[in-house]
Each structure stands twice: as C-alpha cells, then as structure tokens.
N, C-alpha and C positions, 0 to 999 in steps of 0.2 A: 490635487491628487486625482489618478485617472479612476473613476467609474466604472464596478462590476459591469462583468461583458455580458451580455444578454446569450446564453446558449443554452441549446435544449437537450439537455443533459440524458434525454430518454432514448435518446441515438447512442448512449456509452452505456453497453455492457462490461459490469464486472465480476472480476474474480478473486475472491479470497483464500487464500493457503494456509491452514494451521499449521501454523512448523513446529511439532511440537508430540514427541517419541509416545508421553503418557496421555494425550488428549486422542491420538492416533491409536493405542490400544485399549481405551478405554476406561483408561483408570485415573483420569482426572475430567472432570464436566469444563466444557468447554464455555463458557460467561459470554467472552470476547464476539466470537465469532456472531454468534443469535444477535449481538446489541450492535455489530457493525453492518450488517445484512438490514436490519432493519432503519439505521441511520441512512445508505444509502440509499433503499426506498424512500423515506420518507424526504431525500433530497432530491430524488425524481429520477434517477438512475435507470436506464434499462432493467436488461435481465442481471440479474446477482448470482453466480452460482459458489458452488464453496468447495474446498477439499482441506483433509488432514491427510497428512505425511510424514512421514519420521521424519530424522534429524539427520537427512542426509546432504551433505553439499549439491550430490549427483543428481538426485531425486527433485530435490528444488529446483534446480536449472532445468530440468527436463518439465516440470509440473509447470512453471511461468513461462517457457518458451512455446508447451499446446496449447497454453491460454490465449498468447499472444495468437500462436497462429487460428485458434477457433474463430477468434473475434472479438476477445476481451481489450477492452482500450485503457481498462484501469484494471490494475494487478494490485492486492494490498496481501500482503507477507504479513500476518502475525508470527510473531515470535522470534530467536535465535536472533534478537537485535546485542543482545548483551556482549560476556565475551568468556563469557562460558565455556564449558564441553559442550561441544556442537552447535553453538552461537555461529554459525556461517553468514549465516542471510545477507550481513552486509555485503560480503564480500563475493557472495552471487550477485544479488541486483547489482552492484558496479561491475561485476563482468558481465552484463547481459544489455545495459544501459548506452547508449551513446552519448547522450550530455547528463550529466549529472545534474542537479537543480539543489546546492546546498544552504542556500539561504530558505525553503523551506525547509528542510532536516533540524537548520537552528531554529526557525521559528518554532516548530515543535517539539522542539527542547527546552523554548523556554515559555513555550505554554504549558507544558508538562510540569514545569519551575512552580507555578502556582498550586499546584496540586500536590506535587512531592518532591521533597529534594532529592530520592534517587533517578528522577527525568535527564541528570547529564551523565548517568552511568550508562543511557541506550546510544547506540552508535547507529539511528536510522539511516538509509542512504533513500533520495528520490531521485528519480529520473526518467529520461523519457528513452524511448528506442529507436527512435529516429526522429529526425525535422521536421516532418512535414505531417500529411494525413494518413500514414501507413504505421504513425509512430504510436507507442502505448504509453501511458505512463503508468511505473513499476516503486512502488513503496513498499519501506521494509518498514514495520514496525514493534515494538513492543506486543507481546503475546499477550496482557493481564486486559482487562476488561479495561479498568480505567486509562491506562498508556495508550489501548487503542481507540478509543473515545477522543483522548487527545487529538492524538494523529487523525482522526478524521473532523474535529472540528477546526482542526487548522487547512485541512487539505479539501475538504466539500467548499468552502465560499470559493477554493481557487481554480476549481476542475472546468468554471466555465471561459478565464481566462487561460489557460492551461490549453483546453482543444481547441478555444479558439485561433490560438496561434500556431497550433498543429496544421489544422485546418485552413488557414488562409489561402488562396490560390495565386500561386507564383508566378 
C-alpha cells in the first residue's frame, strides 16, 4: 500500500460556500461552516476564507469559479448535495470540474454509512479543474455539521496526495 505523500498543505488556500437560502439570511446558525474552517486549520491549510449564498445554480458557479480564480486550490460546497428544491451543487461542481474523482464521493458515503444511514441519500461530486498545477480541487458536500465533518475526514488525509499529483512537473 503506497505511503501518505508528504505535502505542505500551507501552500493551499481554501474556500468554503454555504449553499444554503436560510444560513444566507440569517435565520438558521450555520454549525458546519465554523467546524470545517477550523478542521482545515488545524490540518494546516493556508488561508480559509468562507461565503453564504442562496440557493442559486448561477450564484454558485460564479461564487467557485472567483475562488478558483483568486487562488483557492480547494473549494468545499456545503449543502444543496441532496435532491431537493434547489439541491444543485452536484450538478455545478460537475460542470465546472474536468475529471471527476468518484471513488472519493463513494468513500464519503460510506464513511458517512457509519454515522447515518441517510449518508447514501447525498449525491457529493469531487473533482479537480484541471491536470496539472493550475487545477483546484472542488467538493460538493452535505450542508449539516456532521455530513460535512465527514466529507472532510475523508478528504484532509487525501489533499496531500491530491496536489501532489496536481503538482508534479511534466
């Protein structure tokens, strides 16, 4: 079995998206967001910055593609994983995505399995935005405190094998 890659993870800037109509007006407390800002820190992350946004298709795509272009290397989508009214998210990150990565999306679901049985009702999608070192990698996840807990204990051990192979010079 190949060996965690050794990468310094303080070179990746990210950025989290609350997708989610009533955490954006104020009339639900957001859990999530505070407990994955400080998950990333304490995995050693750059800068962490955050935004809420409605529950719009258009709004999203536009909110992940300034990230990308400010210099966020890692995107994480809380919410609108479901398949709700206004559950989009999947279906942005796979249009914004150039390779999809879906054996983490399943491992996520079924690390999710352990915690609750509704973990196969979210539809996350990962991926990266390009091959190389210009590429970001873009997660949609669960909005609830604990689904996005999840989603980052699956996804932090792999960010250093992740940029590394972003990263490599061709």
């Amino acid at each position: 079995m190949p060996k965690p890659v050794a990468y310094d993870l303080s070179q990746i800037d990210a950025h989290i998206i609350t997708y989610s109509d009533r955490v954006q007006r104020g009339t639900k407390e957001d859990r999530a967001t505070p407990a994955c800002v400080g998950a990333l820190t304490t995995a050693g992350l750059g800068e962490v910055t955050m935004a809420a946004i409605p529950e719009s298709a258009d709004v999203l795509e536009t909110e992940i593609r300034d990230a990308v272009e400010a210099g966020a290397r890692f995107v994480l989508v809380l919410g609108g994983s479901g398949f709700g009214v206004g559950n989009y998210a999947p279906e942005v990150v796979r249009s914004i995505v150039e390779v999809e990565i879906p054996g983490v999306a399943e491992q996520i679901r079924a690390h999710g399995l352990t915690n609750t049985p509704l973990s196969g009702l979210s539809r996350e999608v990962v991926g990266v935005t390009a091959r190389d070192s210009s590429g970001a990698l873009i997660v949609s996840s669960p909005g609830s405190h604990g689904g996005a807990l999840d989603t980052l204990e699956v996804v932090i051990p792999l960010l250093g094998a992740i940029f590394h192979q972003l990263d490599e010079p061709r």
